[in-house]
C-alpha positions in Angstrom: 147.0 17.5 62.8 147.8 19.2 59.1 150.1 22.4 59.5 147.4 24.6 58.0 144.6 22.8 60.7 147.3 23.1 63.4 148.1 26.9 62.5 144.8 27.8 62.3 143.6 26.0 66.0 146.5 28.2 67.9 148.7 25.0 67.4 152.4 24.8 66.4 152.6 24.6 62.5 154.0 20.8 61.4 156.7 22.3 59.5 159.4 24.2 60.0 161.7 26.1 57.6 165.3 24.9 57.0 168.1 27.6 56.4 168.9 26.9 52.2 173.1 27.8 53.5 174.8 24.4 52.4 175.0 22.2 55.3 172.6 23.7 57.9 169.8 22.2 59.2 169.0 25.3 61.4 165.4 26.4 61.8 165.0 29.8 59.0 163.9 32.9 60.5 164.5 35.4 57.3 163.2 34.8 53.5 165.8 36.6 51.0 164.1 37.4 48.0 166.0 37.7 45.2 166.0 37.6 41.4 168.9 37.7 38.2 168.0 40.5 36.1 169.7 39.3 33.3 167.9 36.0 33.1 164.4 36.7 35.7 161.5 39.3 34.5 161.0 42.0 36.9 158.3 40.2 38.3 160.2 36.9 39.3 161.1 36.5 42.3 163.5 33.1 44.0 163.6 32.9 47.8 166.4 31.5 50.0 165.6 31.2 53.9 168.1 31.7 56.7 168.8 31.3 60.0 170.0 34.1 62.1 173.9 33.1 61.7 173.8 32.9 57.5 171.6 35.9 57.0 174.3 38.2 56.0 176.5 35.4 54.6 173.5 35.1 51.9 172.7 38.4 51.6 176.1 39.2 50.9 176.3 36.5 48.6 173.4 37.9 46.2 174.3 41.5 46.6 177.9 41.4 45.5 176.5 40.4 42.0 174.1 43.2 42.0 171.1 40.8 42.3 168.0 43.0 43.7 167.3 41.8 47.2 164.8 41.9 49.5 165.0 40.5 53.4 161.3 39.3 55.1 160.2 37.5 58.1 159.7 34.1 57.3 156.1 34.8 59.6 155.4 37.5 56.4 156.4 34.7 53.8 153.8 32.1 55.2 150.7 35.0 55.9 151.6 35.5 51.9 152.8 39.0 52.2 
């Protein structure tokens, strides 16, 4: 069954999210959206996904060099919010 068939029927979706930290494999359970201002408009947006251990690792990461961040579910990130 397709993910958005299986999703939609009360089923597990067929896909789950990997954590973008180099080397894990861990399912993601946070979406850290993020953009350059010096090279993104204000309406670009990138997005790394994390698992619970490199959360703050990655948000660290982006917020030392003053990148805008913004931490969501990875639940919001697939309803689209």
């Amino acid at each position: 069954m397709s993910g958005v068939l299986a999703a939609s029927l009360g089923g597990a979706p067929a896909q789950a999210f990997e954590c973008s930290r180099a080397g894990c494999r861990a399912e993601a359970t946070a979406a850290i959206r993020w953009r350059n201002p010096k090279i993104h408009a204000a309406d670009r947006r990138k997005t790394w996904l994390a698992c619970d251990e490199h959360l703050e690792y990655l948000r660290d990461f982006l917020s030392a060099r003053s990148f805008p961040v913004e931490i969501l579910a990875v639940s919001d990130l697939e309803a689209g919010r």
